[in-house]
Structures are given as structure tokens and as C-alpha cells.
N, CA, C and O atoms as CSV, one atom per row, in Angstrom:
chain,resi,resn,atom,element,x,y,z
A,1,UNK,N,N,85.247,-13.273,-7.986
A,1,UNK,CA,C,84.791,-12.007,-7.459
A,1,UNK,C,C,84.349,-11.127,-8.612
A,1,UNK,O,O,84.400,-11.471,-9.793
A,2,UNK,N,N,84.042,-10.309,-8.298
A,2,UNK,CA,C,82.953,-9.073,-9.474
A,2,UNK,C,C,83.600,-7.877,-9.071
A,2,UNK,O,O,84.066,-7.542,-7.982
A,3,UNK,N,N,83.523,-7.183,-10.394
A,3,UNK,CA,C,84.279,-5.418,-10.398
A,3,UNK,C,C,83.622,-5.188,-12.060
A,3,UNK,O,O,83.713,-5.740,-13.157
A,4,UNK,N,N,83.039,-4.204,-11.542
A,4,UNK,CA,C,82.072,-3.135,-12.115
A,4,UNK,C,C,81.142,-4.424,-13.079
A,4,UNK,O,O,81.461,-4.748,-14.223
A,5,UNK,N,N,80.281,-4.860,-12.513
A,5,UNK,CA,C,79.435,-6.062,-13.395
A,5,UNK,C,C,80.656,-6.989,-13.819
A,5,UNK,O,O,80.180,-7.839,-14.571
A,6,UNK,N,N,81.289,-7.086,-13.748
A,6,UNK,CA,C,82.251,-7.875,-14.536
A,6,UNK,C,C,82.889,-9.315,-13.538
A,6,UNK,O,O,83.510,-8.957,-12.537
A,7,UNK,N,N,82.790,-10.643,-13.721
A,7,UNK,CA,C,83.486,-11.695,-12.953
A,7,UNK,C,C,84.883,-11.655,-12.823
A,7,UNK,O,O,85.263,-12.298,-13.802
A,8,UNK,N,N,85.622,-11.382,-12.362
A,8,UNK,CA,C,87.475,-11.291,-12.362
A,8,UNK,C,C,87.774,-12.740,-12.505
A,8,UNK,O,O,87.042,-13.408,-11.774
A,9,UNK,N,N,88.473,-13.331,-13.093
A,9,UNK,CA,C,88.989,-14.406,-13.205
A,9,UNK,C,C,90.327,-14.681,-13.151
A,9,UNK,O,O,91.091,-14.305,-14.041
A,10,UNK,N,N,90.834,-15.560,-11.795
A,10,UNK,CA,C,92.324,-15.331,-11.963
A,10,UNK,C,C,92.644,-16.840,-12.053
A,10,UNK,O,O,92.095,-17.733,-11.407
A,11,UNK,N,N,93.794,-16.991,-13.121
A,11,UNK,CA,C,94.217,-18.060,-13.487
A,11,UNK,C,C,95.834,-18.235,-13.104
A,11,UNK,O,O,96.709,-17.384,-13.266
A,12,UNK,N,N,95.994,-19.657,-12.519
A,12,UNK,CA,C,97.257,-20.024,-12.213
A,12,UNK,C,C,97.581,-21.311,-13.114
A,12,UNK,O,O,96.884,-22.307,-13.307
A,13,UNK,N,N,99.149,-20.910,-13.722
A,13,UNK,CA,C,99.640,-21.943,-14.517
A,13,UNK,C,C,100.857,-22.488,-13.784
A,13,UNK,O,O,101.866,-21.787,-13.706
A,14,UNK,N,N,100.822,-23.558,-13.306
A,14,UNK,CA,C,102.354,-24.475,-13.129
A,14,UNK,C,C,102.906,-23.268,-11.513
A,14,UNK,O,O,104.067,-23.074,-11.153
A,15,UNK,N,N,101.621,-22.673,-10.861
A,15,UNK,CA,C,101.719,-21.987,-10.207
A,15,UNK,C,C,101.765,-20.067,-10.163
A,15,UNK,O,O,101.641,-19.223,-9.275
A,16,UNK,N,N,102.001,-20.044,-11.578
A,16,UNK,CA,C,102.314,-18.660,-12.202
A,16,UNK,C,C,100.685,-18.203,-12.268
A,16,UNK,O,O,99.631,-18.752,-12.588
A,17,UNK,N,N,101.091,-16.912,-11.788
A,17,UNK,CA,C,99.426,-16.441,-12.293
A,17,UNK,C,C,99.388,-15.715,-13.646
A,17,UNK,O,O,100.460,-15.167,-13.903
A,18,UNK,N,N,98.421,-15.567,-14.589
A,18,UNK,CA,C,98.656,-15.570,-15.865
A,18,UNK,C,C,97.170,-14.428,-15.994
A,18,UNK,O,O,96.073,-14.873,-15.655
A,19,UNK,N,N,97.294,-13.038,-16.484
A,19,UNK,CA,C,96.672,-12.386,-16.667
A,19,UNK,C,C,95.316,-13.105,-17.507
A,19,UNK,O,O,95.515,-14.092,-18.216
A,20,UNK,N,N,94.235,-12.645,-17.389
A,20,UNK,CA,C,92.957,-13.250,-18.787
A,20,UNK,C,C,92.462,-11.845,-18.859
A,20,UNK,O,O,92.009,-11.069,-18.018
A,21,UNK,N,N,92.758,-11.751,-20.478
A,21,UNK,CA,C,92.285,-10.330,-21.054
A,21,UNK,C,C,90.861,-10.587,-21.462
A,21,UNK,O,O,90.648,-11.739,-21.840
A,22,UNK,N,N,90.054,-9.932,-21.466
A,22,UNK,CA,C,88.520,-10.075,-21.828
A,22,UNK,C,C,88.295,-9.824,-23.513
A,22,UNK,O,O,87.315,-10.085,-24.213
A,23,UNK,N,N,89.810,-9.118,-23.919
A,23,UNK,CA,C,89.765,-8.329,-25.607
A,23,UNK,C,C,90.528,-9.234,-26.269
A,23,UNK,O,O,90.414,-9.241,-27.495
A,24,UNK,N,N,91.292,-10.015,-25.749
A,24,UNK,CA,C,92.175,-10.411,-26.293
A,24,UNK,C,C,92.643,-11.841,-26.308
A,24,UNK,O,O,92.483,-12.184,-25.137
A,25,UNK,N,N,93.304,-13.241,-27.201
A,25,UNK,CA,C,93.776,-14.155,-26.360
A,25,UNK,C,C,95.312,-14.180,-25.819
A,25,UNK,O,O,96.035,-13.268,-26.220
A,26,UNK,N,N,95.722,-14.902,-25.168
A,26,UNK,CA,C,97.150,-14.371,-24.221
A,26,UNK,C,C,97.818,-16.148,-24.528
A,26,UNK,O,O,97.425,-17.280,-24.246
A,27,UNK,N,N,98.771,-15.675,-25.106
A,27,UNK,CA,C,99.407,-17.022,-25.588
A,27,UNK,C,C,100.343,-17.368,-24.101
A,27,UNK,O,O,100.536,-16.446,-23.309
A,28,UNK,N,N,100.771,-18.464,-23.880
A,28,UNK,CA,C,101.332,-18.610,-22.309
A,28,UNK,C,C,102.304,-20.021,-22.944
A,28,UNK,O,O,102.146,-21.089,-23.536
A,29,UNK,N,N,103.542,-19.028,-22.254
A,29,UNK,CA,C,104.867,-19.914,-22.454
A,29,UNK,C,C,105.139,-20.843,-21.362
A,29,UNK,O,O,104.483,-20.799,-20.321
A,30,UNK,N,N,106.149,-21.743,-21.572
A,30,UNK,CA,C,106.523,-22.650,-20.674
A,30,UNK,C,C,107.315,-21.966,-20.064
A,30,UNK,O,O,107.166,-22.017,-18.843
A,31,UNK,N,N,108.449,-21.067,-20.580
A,31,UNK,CA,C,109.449,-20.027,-19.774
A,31,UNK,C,C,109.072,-18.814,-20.258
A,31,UNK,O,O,109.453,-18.523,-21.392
A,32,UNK,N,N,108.344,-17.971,-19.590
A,32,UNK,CA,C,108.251,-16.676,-20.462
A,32,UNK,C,C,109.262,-15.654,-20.602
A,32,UNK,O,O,109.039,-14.552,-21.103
A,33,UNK,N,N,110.237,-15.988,-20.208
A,33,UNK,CA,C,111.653,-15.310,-20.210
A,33,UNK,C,C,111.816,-15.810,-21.885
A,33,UNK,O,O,112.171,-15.092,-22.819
A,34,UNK,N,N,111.499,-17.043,-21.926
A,34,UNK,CA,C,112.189,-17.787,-23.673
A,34,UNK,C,C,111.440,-18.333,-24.320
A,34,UNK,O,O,111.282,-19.547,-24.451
A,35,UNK,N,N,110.781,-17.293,-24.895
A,35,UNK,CA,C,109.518,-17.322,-25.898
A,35,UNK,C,C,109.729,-17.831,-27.211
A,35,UNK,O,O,108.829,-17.734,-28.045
A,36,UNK,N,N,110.989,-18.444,-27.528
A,36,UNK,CA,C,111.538,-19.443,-28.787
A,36,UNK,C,C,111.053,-21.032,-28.685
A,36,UNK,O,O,111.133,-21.853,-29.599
A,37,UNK,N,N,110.474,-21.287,-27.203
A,37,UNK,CA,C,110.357,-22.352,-26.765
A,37,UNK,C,C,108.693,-22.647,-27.421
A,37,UNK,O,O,108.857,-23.772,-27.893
A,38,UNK,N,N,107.486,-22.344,-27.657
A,38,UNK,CA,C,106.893,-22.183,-27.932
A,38,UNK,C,C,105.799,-21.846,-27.446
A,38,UNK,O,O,106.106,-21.159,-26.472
A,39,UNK,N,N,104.668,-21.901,-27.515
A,39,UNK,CA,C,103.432,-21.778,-26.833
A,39,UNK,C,C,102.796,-23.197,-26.448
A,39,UNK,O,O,102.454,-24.159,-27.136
A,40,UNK,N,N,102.777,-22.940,-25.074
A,40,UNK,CA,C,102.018,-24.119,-24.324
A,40,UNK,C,C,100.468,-24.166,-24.506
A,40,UNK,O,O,99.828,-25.020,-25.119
A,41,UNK,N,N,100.032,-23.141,-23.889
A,41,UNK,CA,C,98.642,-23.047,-23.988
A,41,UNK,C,C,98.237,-21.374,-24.700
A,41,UNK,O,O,99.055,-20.455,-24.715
A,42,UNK,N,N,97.003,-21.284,-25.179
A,42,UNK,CA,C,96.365,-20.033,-25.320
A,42,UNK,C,C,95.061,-19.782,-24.427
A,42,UNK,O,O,94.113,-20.545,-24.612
A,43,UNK,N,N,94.955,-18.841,-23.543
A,43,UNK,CA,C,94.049,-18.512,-23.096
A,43,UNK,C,C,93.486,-17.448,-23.325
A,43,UNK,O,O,94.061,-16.365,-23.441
A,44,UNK,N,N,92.078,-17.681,-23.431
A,44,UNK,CA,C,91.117,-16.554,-23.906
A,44,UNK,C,C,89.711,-16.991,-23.159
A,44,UNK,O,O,89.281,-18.070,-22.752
A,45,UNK,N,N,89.206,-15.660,-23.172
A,45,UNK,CA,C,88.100,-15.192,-21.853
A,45,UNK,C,C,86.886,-14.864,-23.218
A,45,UNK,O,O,87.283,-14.258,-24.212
A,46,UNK,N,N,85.742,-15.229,-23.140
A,46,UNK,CA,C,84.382,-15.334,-24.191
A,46,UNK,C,C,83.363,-15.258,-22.635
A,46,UNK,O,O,83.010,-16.114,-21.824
A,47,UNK,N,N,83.152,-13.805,-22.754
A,47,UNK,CA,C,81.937,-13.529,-22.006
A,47,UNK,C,C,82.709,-13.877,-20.435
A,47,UNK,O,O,83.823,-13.597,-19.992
A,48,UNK,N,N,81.466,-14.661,-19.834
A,48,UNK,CA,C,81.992,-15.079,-18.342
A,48,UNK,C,C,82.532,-16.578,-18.143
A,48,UNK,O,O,82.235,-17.173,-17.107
A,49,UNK,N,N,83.626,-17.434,-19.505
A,49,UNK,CA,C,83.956,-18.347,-19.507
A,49,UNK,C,C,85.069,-18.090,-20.309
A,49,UNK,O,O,85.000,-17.380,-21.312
A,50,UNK,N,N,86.298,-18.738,-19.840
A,50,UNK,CA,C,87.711,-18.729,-19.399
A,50,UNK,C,C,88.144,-19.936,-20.191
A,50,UNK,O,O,88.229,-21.024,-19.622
A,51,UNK,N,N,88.482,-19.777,-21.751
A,51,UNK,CA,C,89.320,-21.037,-22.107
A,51,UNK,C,C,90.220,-21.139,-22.636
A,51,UNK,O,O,90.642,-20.620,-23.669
A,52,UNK,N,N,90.897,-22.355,-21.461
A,52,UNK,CA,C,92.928,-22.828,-21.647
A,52,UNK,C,C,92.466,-24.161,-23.047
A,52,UNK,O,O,91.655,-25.087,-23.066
A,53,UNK,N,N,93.187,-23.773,-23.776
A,53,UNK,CA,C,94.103,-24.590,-25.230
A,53,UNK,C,C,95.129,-24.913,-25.409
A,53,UNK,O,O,95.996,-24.045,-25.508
A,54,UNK,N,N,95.465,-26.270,-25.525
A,54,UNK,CA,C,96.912,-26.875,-26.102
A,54,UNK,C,C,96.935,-27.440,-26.952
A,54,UNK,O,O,96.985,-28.668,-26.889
A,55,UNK,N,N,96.911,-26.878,-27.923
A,55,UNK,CA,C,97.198,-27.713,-28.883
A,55,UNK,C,C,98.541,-29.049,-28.783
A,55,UNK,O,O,98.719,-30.179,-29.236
A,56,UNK,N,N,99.205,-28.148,-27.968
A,56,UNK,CA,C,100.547,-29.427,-28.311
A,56,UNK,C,C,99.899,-30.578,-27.199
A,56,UNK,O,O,100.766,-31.433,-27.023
A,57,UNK,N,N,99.027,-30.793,-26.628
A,57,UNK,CA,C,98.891,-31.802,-25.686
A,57,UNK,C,C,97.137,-31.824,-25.859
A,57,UNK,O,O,96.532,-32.512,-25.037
A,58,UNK,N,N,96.349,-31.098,-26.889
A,58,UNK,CA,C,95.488,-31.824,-27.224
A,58,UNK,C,C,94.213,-31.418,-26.473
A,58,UNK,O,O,93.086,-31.781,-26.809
A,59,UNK,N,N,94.587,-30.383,-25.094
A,59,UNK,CA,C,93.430,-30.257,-24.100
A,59,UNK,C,C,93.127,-28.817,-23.916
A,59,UNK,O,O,93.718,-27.738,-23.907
A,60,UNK,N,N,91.788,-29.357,-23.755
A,60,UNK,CA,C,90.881,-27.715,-23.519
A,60,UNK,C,C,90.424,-28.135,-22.287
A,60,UNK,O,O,90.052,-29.264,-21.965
A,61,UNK,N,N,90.519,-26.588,-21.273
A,61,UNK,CA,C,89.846,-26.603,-20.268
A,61,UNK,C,C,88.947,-25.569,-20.171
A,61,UNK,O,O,89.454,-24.452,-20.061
A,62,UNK,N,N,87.622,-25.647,-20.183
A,62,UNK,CA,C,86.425,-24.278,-20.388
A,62,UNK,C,C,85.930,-24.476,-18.688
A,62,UNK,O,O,85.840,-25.472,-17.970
A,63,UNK,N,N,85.642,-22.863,-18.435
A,63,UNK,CA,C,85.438,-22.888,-17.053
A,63,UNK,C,C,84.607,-21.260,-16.944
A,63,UNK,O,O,85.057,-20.219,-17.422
A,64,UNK,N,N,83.119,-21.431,-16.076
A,64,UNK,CA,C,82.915,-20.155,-15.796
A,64,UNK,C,C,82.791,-19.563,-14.484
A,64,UNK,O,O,82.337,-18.482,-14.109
A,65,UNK,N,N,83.334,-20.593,-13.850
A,65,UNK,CA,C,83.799,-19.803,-12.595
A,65,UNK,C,C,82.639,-21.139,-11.559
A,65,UNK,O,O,82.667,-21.045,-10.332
A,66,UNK,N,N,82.043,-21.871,-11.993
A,66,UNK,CA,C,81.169,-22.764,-11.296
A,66,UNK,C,C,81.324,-24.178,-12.121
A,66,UNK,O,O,81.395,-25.254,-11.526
A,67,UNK,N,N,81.362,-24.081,-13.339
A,67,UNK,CA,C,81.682,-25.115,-13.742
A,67,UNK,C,C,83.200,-25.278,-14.423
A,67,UNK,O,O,83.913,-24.349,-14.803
A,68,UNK,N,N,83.490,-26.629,-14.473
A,68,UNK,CA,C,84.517,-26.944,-15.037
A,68,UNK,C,C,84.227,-27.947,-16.457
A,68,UNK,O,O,83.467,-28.911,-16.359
A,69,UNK,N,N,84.787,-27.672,-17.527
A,69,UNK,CA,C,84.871,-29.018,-18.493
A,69,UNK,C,C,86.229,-29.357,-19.276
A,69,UNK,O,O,86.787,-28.405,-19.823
A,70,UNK,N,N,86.729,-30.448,-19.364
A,70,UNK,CA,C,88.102,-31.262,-19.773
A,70,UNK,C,C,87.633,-31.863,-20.655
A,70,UNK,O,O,86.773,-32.736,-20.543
A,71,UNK,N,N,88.463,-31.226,-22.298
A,71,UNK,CA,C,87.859,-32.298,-22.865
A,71,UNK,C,C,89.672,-32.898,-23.384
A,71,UNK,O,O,90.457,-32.020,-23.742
A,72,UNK,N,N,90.085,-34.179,-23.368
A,72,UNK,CA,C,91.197,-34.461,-24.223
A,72,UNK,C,C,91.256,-35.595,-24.874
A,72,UNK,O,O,90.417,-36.466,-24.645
A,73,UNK,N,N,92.283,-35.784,-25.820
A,73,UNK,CA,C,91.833,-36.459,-26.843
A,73,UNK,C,C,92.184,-38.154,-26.337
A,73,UNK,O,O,93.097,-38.413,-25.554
A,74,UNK,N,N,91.451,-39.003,-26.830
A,74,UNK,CA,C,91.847,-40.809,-26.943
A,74,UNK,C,C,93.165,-41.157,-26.345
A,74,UNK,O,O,93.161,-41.833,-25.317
A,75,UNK,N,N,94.041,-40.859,-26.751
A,75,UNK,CA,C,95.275,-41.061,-26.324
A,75,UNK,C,C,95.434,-40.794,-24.845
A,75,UNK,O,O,96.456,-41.303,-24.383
A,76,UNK,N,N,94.745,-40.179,-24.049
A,76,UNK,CA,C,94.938,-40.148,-22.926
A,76,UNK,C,C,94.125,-41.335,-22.310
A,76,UNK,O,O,93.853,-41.392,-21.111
A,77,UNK,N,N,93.865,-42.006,-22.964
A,77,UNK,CA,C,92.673,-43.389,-22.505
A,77,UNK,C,C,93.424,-44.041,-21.201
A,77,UNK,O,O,94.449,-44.706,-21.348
A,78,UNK,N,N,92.965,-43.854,-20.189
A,78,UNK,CA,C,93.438,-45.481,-19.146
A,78,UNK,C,C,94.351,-44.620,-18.274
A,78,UNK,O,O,94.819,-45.056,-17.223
A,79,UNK,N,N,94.688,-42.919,-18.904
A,79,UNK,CA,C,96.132,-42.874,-18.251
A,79,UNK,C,C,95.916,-41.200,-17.521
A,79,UNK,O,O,96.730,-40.278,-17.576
A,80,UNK,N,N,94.275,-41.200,-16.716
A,80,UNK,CA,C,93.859,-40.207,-15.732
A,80,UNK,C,C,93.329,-40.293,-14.790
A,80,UNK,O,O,92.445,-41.138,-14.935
A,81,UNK,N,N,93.331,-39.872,-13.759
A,81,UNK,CA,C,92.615,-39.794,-12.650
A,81,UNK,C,C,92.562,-38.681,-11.451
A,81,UNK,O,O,93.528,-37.965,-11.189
A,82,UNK,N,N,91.552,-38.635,-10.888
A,82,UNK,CA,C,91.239,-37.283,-10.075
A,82,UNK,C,C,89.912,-37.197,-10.356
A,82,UNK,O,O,89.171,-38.164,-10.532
A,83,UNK,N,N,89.580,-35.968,-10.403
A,83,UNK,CA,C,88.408,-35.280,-10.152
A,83,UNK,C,C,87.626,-35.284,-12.059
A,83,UNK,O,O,86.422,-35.126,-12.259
A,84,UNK,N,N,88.491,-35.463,-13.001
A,84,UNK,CA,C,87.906,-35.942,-13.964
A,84,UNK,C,C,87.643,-37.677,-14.233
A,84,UNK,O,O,87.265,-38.197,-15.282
A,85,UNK,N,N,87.828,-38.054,-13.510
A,85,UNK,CA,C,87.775,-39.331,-13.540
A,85,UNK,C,C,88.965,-40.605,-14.299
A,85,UNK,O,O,90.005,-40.115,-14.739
A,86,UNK,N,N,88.856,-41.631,-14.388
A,86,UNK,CA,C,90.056,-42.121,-14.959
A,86,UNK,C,C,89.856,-42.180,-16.536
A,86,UNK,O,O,90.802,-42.439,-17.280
A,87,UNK,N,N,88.953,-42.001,-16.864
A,87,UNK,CA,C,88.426,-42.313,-18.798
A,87,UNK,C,C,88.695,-43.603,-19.340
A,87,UNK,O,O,88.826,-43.665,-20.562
A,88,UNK,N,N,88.764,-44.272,-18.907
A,88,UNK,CA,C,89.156,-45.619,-19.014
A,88,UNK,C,C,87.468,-46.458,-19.857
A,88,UNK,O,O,87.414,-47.666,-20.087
A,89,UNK,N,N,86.598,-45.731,-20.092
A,89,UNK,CA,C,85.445,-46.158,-20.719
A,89,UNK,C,C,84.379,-47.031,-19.785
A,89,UNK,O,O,83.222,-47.305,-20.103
A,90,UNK,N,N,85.018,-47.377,-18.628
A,90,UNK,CA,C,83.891,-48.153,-17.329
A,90,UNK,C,C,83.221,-47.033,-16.762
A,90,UNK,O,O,83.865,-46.275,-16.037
A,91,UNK,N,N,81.964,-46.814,-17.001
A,91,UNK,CA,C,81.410,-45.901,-15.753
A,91,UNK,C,C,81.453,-46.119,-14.378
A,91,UNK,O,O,81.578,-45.370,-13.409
A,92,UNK,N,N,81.287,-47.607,-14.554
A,92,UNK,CA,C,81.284,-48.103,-12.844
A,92,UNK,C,C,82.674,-47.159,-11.896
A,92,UNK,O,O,82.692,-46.607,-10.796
A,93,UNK,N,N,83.533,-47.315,-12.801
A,93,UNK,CA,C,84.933,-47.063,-11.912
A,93,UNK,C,C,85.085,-45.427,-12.408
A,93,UNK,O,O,86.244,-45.062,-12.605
A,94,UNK,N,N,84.098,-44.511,-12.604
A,94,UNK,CA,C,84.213,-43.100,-12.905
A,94,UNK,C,C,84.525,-42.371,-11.491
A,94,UNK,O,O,85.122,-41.297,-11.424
A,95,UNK,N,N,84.072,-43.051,-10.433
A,95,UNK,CA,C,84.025,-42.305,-9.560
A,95,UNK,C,C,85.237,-43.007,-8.584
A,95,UNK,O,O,85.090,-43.533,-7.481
A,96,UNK,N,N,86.111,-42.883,-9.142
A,96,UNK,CA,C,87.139,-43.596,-8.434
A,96,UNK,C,C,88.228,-42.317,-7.312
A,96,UNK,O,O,88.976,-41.348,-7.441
A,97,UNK,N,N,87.705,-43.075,-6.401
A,97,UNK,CA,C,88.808,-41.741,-5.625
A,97,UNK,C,C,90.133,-41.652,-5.010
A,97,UNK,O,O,90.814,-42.154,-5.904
A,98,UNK,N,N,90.947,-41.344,-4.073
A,98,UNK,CA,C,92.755,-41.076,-4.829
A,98,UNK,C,C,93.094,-42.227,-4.063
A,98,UNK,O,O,94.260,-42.621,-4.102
A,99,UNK,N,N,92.123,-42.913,-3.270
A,99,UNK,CA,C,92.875,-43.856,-2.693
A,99,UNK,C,C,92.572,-45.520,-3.158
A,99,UNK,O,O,92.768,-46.585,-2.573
A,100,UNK,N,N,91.905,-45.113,-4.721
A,100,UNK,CA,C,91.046,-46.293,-5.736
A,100,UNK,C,C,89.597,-46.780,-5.053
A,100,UNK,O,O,89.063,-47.862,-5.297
A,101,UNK,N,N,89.243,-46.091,-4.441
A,101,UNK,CA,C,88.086,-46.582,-3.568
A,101,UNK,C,C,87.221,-45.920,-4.391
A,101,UNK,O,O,87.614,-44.873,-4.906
A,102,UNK,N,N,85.673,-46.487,-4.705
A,102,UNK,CA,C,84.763,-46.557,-5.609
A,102,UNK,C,C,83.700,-45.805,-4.738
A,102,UNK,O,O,83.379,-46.231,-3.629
A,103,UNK,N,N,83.235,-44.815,-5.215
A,103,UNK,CA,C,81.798,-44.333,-4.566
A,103,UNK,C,C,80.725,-44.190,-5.222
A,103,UNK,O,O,80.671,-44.252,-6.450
A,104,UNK,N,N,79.681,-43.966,-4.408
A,104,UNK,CA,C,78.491,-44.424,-5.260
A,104,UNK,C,C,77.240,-43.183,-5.706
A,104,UNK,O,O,76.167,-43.288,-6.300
A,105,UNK,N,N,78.301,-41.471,-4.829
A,105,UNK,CA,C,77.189,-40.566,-5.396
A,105,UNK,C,C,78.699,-39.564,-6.252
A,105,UNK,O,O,79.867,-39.599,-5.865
A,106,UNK,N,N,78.259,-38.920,-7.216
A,106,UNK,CA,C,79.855,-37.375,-7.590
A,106,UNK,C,C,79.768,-36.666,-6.738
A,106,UNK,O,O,80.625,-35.785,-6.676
A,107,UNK,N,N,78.550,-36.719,-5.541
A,107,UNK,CA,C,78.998,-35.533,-4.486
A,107,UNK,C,C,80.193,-36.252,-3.331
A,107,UNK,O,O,81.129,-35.621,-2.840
A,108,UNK,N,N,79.914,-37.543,-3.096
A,108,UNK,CA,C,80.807,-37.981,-2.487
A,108,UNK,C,C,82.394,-38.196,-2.909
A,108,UNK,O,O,83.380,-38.235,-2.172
A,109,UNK,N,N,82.306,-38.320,-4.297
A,109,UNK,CA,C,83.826,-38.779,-4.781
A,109,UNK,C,C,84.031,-37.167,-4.716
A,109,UNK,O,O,84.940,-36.993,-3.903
A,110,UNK,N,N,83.619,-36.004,-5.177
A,110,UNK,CA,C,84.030,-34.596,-5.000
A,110,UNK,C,C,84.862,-34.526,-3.498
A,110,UNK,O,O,86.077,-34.356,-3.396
A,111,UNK,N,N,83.865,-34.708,-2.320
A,111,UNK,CA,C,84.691,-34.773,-1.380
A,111,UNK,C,C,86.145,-35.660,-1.062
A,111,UNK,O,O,87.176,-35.376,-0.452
A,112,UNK,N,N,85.826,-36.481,-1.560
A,112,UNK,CA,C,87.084,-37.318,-1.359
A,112,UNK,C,C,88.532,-36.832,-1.932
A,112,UNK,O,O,89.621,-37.346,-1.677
A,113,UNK,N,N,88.256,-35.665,-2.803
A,113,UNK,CA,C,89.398,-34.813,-3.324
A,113,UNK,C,C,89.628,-33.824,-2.275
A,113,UNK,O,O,90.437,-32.943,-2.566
A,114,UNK,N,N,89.093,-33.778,-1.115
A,114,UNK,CA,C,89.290,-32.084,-0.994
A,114,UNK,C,C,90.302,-32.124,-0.328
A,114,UNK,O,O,91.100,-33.061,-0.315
A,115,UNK,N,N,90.382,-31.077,0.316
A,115,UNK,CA,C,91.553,-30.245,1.474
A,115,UNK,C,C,91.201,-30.154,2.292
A,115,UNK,O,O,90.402,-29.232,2.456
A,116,UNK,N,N,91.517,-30.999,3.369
A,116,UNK,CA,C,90.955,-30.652,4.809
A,116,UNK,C,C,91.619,-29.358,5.466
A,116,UNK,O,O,92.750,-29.311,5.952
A,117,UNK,N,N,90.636,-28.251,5.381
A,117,UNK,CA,C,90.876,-27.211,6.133
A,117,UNK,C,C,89.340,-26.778,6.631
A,117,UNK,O,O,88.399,-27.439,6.192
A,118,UNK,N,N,89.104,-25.759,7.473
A,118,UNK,CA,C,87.503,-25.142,8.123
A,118,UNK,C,C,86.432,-24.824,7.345
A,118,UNK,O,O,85.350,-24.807,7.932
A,119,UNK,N,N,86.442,-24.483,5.794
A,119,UNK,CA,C,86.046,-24.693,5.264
A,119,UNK,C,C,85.749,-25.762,4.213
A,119,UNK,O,O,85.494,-25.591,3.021
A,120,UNK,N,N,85.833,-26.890,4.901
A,120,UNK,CA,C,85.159,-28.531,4.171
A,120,UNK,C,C,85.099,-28.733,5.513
A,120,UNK,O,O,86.042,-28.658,6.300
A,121,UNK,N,N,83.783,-29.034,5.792
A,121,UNK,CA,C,83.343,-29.847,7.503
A,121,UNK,C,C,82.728,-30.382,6.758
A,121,UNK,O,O,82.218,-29.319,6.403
A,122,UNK,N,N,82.085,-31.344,5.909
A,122,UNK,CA,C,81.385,-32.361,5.546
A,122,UNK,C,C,81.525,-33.739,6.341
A,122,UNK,O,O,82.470,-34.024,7.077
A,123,UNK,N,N,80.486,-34.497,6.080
A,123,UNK,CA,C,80.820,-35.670,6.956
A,123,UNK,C,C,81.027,-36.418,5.667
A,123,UNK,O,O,80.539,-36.306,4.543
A,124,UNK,N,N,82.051,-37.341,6.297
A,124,UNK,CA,C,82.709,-38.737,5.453
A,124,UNK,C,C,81.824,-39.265,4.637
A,124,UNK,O,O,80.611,-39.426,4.772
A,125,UNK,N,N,82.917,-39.653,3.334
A,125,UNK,CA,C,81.827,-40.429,2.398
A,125,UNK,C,C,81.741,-41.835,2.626
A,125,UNK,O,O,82.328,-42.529,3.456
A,126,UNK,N,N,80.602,-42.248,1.424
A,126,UNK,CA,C,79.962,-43.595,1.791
A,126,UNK,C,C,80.492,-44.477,0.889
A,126,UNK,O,O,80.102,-44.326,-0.269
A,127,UNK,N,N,81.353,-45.447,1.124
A,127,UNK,CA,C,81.906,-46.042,-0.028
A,127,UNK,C,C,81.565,-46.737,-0.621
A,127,UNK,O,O,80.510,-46.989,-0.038
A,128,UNK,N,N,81.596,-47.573,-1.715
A,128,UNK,CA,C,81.090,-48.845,-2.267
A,128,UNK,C,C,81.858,-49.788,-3.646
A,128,UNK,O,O,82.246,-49.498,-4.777
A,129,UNK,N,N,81.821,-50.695,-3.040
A,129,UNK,CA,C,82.616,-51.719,-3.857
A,129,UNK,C,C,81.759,-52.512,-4.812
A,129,UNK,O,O,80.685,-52.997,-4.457
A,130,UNK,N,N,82.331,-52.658,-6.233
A,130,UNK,CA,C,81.839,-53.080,-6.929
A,130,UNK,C,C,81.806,-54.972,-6.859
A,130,UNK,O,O,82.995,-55.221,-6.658
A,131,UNK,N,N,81.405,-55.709,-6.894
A,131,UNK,CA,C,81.132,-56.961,-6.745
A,131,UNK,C,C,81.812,-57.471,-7.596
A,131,UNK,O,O,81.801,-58.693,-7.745
């Protein structure tokens, strides 16, 4: 949503909603009661794009409110899946969706993540198996 020219961006961590300052970055604890524990992520807002940092786990998530990008490091090879795909280095199997079923457009594997509620009436995707 928008307030005074400006995109509002609200971010939820581990369910917590987590202020994004536009001046500032906002370091974000695992317990924010026990800030000895360290910093999980840093988030900071650059213009109309929103980016989460971990160093301790290696991942950035940049987002401007339409797009999303994940970038993390090698070590996560073989061991993801969802809506970023599994990284496993096969394109064929990029579009793998939660029930391992292979599709053949990203608009279709997109759907195959969603939430069935009134807003997703799409019709069913088209599947396809690799040979």
C-alpha cells in the first residue's frame, strides 16, 4: 500500500512483524527480549526495495513489493524446494511442485503453491513428466 508517495512495506519474521525504517538498517533478533543471542538477520529498505541479510545462514532476500529474489550460498545445493525451486543444478526439475510433480510453464508451478481461498480461481495446472 502507499502513504504520502511512499510504498509501506510490512515485513513478517518467524511470524513477528518487524518494523522497515526507510533511514535506517534494523538488526532483528531471534528473541528480542535477549539480544546477547545475536543478530539473525539485518533489514534495510534502499528506495522501494526491502533487504533481509544473514549473514549467519548466508541468505539475502531483496524484494520490491512485485518481485522477489533469493540468493544463497552452494551449501544449500539439493537441500530446497518451493517456490524457489530445488537448486539442485537440473533445470528440467526447476519447476518442481510440493507434490514433486513437474510442470511445464512458472505460471503454472506458481499456482501449484497457492492457497486456495476466493481470491485464486485459476483453473488447474497442466502437468508434465519428464521421460
Amino acid at each position: 500500500k502507499e502513504q504520502d508517495g511512499q510504498k509501506q512495506v510490512q515485513v513478517f519474521i518467524d511470524g513477528r512483524h518487524v518494523e522497515v525504517n526507510p533511514l535506517k538498517a534494523r538488526q532483528v533478533f531471534k528473541d528480542e527480549d535477549d539480544t546477547d543471542r545475536g543478530v539473525v538477520f539485518i533489514l534495510t529498505r534502499v528506495g522501494s526495495k526491502v533487504v533481509l541479510d544473514s549473514k549467519q545462514h548466508g541468505l539475502v532476500v531483496e524484494s520490491d513489493g512485485r518481485y522477489v529474489q533469493v540468493q544463497v550460498p552452494n551449501n544449500y545445493r539439493g537441500k530446497m524446494s518451493g517456490l524457489c525451486g530445488n537448486f539442485d543444478g537440473e533445470e528440467v526439475f526447476e519447476y518442481e511442485g510440493p507434490s514433486q510433480e513437474v510442470y511445464r510453464s512458472p505460471f503454472d508451478f506458481g499456482l501449484s503453491y497457492r492457497i486456495p481461498s476466493k481470491g485464486c480461481q485459476e483453473d488447474g495446472p497442466s502437468l508434465w513428466s519428464p521421460v
